[in-house]
PAKEDO-712567 format. One record per residue (C-alpha): residue number from 0; x, y, z. Coordinates in nm, 3 decimals. Layout:
N
+-----+---------+---------+---------+
| num |       u |       v |       w |
+-----+---------+---------+---------+
| NUM |       X |       Y |       Z |
...
+-----+---------+---------+---------+
***
This chain:
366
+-----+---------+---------+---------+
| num |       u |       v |       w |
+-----+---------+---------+---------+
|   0 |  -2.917 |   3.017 |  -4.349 |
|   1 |  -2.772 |   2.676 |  -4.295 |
|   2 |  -2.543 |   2.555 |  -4.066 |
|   3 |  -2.303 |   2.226 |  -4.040 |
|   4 |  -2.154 |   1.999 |  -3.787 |
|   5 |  -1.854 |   1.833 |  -3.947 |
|   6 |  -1.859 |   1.467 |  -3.804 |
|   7 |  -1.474 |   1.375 |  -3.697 |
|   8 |  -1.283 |   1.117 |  -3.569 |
|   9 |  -1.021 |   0.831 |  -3.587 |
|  10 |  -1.099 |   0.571 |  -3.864 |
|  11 |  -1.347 |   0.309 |  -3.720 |
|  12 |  -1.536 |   0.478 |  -3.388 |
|  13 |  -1.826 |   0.489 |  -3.567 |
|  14 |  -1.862 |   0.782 |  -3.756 |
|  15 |  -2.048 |   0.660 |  -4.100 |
|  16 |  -2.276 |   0.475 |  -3.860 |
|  17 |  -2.345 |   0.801 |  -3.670 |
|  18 |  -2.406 |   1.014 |  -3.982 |
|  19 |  -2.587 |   0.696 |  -4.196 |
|  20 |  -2.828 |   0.679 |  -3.885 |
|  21 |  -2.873 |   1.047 |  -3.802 |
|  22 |  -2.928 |   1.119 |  -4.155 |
|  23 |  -3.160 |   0.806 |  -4.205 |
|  24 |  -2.980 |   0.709 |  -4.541 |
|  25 |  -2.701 |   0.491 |  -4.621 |
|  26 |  -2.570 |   0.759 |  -4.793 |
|  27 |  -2.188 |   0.701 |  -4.591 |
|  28 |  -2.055 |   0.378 |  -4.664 |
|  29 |  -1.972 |   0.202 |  -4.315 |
|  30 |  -1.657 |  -0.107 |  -4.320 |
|  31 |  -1.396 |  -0.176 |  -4.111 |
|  32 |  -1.128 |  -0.026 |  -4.208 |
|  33 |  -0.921 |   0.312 |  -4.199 |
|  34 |  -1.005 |   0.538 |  -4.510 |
|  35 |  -1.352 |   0.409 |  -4.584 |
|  36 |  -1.473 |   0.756 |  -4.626 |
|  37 |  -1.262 |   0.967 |  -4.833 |
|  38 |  -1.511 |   1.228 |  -4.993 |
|  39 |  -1.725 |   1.383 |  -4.703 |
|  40 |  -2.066 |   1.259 |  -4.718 |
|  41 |  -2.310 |   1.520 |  -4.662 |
|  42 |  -2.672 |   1.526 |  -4.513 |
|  43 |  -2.909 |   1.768 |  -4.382 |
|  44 |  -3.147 |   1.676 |  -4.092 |
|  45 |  -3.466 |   1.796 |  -4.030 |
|  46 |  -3.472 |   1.918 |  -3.651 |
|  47 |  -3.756 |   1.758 |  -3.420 |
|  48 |  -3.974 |   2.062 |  -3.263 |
|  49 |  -4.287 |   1.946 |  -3.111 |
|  50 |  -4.376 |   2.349 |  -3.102 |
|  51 |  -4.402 |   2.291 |  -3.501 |
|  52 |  -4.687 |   2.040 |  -3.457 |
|  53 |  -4.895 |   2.265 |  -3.211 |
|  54 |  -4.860 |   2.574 |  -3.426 |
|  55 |  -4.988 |   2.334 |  -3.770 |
|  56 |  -5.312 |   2.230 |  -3.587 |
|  57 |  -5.372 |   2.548 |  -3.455 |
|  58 |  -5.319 |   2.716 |  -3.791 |
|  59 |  -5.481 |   2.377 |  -3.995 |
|  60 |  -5.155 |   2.401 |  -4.202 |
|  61 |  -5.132 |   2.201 |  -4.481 |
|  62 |  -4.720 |   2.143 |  -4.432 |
|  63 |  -4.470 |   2.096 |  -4.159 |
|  64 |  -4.158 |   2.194 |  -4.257 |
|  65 |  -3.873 |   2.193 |  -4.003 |
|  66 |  -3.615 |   2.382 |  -3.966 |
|  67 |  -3.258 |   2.188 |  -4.051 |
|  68 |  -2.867 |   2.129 |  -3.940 |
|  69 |  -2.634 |   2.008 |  -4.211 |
|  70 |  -2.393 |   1.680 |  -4.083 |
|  71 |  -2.090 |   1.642 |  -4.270 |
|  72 |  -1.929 |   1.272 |  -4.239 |
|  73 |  -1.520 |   1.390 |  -4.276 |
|  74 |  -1.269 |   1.081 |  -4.333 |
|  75 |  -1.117 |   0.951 |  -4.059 |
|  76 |  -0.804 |   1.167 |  -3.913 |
|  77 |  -0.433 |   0.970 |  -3.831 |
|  78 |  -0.154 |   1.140 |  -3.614 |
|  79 |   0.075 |   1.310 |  -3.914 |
|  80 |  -0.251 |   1.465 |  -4.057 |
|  81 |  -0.140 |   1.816 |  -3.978 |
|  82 |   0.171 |   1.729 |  -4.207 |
|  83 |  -0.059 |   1.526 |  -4.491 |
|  84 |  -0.047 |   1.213 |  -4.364 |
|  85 |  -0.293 |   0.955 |  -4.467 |
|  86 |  -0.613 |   1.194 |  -4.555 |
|  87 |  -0.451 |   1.465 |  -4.389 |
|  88 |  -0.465 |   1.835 |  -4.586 |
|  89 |  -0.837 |   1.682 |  -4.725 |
|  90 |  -0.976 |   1.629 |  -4.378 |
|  91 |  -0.848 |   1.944 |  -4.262 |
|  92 |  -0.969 |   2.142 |  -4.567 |
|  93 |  -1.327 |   2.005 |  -4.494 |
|  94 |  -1.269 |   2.069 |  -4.147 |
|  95 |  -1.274 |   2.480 |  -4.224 |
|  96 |  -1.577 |   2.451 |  -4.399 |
|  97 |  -1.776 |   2.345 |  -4.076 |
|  98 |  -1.961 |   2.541 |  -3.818 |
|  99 |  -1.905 |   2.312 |  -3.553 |
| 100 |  -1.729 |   1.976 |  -3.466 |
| 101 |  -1.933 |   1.664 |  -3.403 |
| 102 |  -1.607 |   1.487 |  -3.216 |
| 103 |  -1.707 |   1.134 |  -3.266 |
| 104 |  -1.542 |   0.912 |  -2.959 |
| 105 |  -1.539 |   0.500 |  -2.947 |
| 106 |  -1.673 |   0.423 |  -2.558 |
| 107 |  -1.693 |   0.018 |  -2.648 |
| 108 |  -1.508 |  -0.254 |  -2.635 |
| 109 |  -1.535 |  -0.493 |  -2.938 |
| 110 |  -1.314 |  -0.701 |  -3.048 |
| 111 |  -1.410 |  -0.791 |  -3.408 |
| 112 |  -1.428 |  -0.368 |  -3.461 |
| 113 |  -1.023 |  -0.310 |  -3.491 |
| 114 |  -0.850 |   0.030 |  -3.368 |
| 115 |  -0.571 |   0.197 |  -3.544 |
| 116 |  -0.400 |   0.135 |  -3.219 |
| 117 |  -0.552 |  -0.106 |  -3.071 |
| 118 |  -0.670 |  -0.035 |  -2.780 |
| 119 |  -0.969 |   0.184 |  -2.627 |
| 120 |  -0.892 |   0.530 |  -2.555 |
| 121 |  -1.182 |   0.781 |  -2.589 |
| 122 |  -0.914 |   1.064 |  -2.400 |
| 123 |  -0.607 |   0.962 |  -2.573 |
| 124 |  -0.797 |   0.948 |  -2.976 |
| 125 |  -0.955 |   1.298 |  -2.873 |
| 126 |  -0.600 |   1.433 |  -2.786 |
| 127 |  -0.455 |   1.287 |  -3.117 |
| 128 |  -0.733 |   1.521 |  -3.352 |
| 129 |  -0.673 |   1.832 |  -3.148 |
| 130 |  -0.314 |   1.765 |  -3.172 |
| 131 |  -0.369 |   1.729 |  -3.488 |
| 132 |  -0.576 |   2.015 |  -3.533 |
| 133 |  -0.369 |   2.243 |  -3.272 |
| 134 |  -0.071 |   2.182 |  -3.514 |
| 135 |  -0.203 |   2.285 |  -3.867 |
| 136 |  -0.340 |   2.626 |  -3.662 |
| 137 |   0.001 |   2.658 |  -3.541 |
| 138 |   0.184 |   2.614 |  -3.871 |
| 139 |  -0.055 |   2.869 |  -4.002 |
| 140 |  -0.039 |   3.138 |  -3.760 |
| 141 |   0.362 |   3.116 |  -3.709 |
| 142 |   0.383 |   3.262 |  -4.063 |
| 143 |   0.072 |   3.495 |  -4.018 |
| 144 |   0.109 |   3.731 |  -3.708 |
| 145 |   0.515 |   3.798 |  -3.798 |
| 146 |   0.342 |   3.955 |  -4.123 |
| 147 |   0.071 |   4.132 |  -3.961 |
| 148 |   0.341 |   4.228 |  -3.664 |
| 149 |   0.546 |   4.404 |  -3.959 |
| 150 |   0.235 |   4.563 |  -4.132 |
| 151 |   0.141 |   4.716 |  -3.818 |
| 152 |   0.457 |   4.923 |  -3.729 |
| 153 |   0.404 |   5.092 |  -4.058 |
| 154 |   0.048 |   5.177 |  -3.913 |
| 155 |  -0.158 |   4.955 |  -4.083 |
| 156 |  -0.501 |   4.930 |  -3.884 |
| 157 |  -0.590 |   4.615 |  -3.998 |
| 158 |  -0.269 |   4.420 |  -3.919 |
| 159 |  -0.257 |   4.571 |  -3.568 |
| 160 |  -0.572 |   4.397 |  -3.499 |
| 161 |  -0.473 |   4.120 |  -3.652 |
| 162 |  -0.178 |   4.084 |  -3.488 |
| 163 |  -0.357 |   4.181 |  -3.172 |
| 164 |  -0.613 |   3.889 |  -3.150 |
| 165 |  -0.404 |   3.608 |  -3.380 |
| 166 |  -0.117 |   3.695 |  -3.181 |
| 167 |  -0.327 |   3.586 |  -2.878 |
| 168 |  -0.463 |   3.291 |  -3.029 |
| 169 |  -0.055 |   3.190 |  -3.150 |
| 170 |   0.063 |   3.194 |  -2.763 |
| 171 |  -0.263 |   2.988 |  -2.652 |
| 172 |  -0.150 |   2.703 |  -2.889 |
| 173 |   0.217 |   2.739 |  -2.829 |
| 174 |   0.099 |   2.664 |  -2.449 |
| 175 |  -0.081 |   2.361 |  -2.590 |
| 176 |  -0.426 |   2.484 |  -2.531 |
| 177 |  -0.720 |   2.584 |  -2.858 |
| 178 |  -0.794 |   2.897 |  -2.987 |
| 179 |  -1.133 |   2.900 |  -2.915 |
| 180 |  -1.020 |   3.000 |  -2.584 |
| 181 |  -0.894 |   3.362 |  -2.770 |
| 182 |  -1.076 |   3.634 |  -2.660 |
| 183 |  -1.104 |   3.932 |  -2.890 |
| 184 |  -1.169 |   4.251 |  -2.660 |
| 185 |  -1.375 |   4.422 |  -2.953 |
| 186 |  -1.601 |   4.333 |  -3.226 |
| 187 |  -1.314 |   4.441 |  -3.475 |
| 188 |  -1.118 |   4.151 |  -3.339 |
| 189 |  -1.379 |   3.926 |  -3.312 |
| 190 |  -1.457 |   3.991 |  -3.717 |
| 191 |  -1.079 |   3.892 |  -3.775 |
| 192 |  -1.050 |   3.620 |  -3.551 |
| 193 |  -1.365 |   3.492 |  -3.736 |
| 194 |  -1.197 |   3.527 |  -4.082 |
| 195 |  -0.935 |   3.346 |  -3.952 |
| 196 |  -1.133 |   3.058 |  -3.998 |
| 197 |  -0.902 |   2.837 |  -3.737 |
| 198 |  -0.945 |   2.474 |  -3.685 |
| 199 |  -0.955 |   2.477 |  -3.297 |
| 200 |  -1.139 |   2.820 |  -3.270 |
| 201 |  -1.429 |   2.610 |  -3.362 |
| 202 |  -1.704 |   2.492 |  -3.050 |
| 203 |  -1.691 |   2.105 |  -3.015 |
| 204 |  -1.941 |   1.876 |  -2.939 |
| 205 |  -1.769 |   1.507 |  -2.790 |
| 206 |  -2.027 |   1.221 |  -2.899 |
| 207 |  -1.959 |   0.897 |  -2.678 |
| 208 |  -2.057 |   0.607 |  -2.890 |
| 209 |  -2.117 |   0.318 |  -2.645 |
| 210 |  -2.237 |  -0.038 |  -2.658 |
| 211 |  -2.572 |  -0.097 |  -2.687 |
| 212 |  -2.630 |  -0.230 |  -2.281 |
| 213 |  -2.473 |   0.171 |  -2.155 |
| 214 |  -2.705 |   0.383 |  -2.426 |
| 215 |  -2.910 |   0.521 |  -2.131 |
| 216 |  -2.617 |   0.638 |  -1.869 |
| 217 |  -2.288 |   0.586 |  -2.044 |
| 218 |  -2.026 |   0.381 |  -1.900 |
| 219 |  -1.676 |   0.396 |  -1.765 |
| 220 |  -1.515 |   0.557 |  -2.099 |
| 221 |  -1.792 |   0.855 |  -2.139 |
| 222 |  -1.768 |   0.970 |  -1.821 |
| 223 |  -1.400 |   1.050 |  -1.859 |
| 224 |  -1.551 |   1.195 |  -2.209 |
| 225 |  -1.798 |   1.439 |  -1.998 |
| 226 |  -1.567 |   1.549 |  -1.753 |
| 227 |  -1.309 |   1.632 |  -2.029 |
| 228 |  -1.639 |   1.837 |  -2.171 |
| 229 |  -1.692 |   2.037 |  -1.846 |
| 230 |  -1.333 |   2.106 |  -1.794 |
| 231 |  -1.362 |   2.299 |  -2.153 |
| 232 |  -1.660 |   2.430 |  -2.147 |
| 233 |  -1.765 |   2.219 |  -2.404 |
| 234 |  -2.095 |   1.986 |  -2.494 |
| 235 |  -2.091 |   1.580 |  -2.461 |
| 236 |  -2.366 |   1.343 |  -2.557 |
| 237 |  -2.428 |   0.945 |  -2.507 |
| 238 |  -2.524 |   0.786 |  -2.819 |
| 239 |  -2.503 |   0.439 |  -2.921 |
| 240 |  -2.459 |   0.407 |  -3.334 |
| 241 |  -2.583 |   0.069 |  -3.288 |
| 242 |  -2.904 |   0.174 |  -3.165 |
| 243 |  -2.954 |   0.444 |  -3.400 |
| 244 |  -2.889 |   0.259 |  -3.716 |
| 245 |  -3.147 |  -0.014 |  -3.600 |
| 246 |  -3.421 |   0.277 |  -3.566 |
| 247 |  -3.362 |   0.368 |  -3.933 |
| 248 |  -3.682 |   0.233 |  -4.109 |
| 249 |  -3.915 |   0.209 |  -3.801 |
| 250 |  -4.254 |   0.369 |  -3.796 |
| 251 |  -4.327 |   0.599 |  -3.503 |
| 252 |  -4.520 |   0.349 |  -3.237 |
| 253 |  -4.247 |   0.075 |  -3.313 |
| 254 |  -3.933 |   0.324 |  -3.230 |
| 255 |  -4.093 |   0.475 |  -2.921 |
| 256 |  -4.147 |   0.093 |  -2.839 |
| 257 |  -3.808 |   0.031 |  -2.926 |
| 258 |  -3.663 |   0.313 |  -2.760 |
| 259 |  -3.866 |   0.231 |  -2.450 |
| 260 |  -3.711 |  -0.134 |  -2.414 |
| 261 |  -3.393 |  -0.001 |  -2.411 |
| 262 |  -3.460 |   0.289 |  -2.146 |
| 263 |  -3.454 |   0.553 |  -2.353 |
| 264 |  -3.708 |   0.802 |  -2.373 |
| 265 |  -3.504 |   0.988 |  -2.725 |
| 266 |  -3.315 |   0.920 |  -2.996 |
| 267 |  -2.995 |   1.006 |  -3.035 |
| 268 |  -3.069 |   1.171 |  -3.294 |
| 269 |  -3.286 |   1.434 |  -3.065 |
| 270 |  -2.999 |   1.440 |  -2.810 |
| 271 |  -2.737 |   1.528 |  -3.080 |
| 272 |  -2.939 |   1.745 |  -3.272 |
| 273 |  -3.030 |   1.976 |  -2.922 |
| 274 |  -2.637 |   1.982 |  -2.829 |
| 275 |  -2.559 |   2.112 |  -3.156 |
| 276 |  -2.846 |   2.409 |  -3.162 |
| 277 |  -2.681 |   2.475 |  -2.785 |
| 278 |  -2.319 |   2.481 |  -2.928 |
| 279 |  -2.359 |   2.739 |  -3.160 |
| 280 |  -2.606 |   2.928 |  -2.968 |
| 281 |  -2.894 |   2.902 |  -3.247 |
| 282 |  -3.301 |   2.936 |  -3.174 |
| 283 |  -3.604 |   2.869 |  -3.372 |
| 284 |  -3.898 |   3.137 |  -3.524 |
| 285 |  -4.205 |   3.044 |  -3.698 |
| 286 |  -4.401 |   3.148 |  -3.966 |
| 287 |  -4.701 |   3.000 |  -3.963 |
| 288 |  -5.033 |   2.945 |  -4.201 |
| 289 |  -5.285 |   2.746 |  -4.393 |
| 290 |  -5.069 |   2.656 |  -4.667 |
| 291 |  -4.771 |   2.548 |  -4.378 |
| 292 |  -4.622 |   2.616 |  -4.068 |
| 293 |  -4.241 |   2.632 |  -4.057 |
| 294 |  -3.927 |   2.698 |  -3.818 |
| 295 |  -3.656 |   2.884 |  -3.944 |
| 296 |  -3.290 |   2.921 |  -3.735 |
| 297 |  -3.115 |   3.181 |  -3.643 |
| 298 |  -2.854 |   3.275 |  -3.404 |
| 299 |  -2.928 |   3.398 |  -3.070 |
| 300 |  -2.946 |   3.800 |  -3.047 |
| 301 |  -3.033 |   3.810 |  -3.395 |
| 302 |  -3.264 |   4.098 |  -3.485 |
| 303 |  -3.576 |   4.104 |  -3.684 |
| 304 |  -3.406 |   4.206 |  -3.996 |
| 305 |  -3.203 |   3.932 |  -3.978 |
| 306 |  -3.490 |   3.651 |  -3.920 |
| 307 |  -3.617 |   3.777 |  -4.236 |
| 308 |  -3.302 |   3.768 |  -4.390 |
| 309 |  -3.350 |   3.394 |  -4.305 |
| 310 |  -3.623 |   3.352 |  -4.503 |
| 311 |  -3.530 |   3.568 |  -4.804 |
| 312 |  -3.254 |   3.819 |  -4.879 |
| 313 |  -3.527 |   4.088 |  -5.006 |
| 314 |  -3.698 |   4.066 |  -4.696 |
| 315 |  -3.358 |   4.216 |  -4.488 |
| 316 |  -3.331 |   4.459 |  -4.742 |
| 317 |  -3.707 |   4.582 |  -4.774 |
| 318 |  -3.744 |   4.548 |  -4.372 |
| 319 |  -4.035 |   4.740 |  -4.250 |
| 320 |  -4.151 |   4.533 |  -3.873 |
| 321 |  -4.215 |   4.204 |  -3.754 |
| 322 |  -4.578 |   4.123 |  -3.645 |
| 323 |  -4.523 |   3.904 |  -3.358 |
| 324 |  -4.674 |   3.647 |  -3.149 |
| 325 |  -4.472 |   3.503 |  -2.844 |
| 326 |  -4.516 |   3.071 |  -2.858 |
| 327 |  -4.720 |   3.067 |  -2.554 |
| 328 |  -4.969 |   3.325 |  -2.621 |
| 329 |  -5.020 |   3.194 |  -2.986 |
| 330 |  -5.112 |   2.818 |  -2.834 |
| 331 |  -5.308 |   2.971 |  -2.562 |
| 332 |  -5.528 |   3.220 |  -2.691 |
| 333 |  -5.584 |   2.971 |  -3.040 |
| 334 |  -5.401 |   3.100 |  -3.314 |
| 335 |  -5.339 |   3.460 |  -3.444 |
| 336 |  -5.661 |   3.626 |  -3.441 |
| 337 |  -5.694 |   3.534 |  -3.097 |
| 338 |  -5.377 |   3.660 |  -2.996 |
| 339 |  -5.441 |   3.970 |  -3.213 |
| 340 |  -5.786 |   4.003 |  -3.013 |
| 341 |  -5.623 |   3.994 |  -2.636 |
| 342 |  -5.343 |   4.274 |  -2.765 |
| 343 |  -5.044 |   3.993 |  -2.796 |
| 344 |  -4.969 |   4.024 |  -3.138 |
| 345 |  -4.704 |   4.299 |  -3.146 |
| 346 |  -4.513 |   4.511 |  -3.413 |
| 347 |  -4.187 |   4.522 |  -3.434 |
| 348 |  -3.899 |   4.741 |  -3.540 |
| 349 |  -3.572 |   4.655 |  -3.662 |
| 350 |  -3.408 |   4.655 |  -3.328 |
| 351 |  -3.586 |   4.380 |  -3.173 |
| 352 |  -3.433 |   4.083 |  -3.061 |
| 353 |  -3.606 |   3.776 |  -3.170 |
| 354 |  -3.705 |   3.532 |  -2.926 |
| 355 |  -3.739 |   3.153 |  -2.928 |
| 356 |  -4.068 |   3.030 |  -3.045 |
| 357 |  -4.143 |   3.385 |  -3.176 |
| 358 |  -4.404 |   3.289 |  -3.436 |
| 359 |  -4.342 |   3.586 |  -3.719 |
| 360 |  -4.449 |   3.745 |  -3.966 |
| 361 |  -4.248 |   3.996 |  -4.188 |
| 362 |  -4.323 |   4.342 |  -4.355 |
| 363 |  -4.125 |   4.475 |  -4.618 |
| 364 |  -4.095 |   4.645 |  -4.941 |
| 365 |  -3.821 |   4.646 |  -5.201 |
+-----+---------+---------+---------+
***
């Protein structure tokens, strides 16, 4: 099961840098100037789980293999784009294809770094992509729910729930506000307002990229950032690109002595990475032995069919139980047969919820 964060933005706030340094290539070319990226780079990015090192000594696993999020580095958005201006009907094509939004804001002044309106604005270049954004859902939905409106006078079930929940989502964004704030009173309408695959139904995470000097507590421009955030219910980071794409290429003792001269005690890569599991409500499960220990993602209230699913589609469909070891009774009682010894190693049905740091291990038969 993977899942991607589309990296967005205005042309030059840092958004190649972000992805080049997250990703730990120099896979996105990074220049100054709009349109540098044009094809979305994309990378996938192992997640950092100290749980996964715990759970390979224990086990004397041969491999650690981490569980991973996909970051997709879109081309820079301009106002018009919901119309196919500059990039426009490409950016917003890759936007669909994303899980979440990684909303990449410039929080620095610099004056050799130009901005496609010259000035610094973290609030105002946010407003222009969900304009943006707000617009092509608009466009879309004015044609859609007058269609499903006149399908469902003739009695057609399936328009009347989509004109039900899109109809909804249509009056939020004539009243200027995203659809994400739609909410479906059913699971039927939820499934529909999922299909519906709409740009600002999407959860967004706002990335502050700052100067080097405000990496540990922000500055002036991301705290308007975070209290945009909390008004929305949404997730904001500090990051500074700068910082990140220096770390690229350091062992482990120089970045944590790195890290520590600056006064940070992460990357941003951690910080980003932890937002994003948070944003689209995903955990982690293990399966663990000598040959390797590894975390697997799924969302949260996923059952045990479906964690298998993760790991193979034959394992969903020949689902028999789970044996299962909570995180904390695996570390303390040393490993499976301990845990299997003291009565903590449980079997489970298909109607059990996984838990974070479940360490698993499936049953089935096709």
């Amino acid at each position: 099961m993977g899942f991607r964060c589309g990296i967005v933005g205005l042309p030059n706030v840092g958004k190649s840098t972000l992805f080049n340094a997250l990703t730990e290539t120099q896979a996105a070319q990074a220049a100054n100037y709009p349109f540098c990226t044009i094809e979305p780079n994309v990378g996938n990015v192992g997640v950092p789980d100290s749980r996964l090192d715990k759970l390979a000594e224990i086990a004397g696993s041969q491999k650690i293999i981490p569980t991973q999020l996909g970051f997709v580095d879109i081309a820079g958005l301009v106002r018009g784009a919901s119309k196919g201006e500059g990039l426009g009907n490409q950016f917003l094509g890759n936007i669909r294809e994303v899980d979440a939004i990684v909303h990449v804001l410039r929080c620095f002044e610099n004056d050799d770094i130009q901005h496609v309106d010259n000035r610094v604005d973290p609030i105002s270049d946010a407003e222009t992509v969900e304009t943006e954004l707000m617009l092509a859902d608009l466009d879309s939905l004015e044609k859609r729910v007058p269609a499903a409106q006149k399908k469902a006078t003739g009695g057609d079930k399936e328009a009347k729930i989509m004109a039900s929940v899109l109809g909804q989502a249509l009056e939020l964004l004539r009243e200027g506000k995203p659809a994400r704030l739609t909410e479906p009173k059913d699971e039927e309408e939820a499934r529909v307002f999922r299909q519906a695959q709409l740009l600002t139904a999407k959860p967004v995470l706002y990335v502050c990229n700052v100067e080097e000097e405000s990496a540990s507590n922000g500055n002036a421009f991301s705290a308007r950032v975070f209290e945009k955030a909390k008004a929305e219910g949404a997730e904001a980071v500090i990051v500074s690109a700068a910082i990140e794409a220096d770390l690229v290429g350091m062992d482990g003792d120089e970045r944590l002595a790195f890290l520590e001269e600056m006064g940070l005690h992460e990357t941003g890569l951690n910080r980003v990475i932890r937002a994003g599991y948070e944003l689209l409500h995903l955990i982690t499960f293990f399966t663990v032995g000598p040959k390797e220990a590894r975390a697997w993602t799924v969302h949260k209230g996923a059952r045990a069919p479906q964690a298998a699913g993760a790991i193979h589609s034959d394992f969903e469909r020949g689902f028999i139980r789970a044996e299962t070891i909570a995180f904390d009774d695996y570390i303390s009682l040393g490993g499976e047969t301990g845990a299997r010894d003291a009565g903590k190693l449980r079997q489970e049905g298909k109607d059990y919820v996984v838990k974070d740091g479940d360490v698993m291990h499936f049953k089935f038969n096709v």
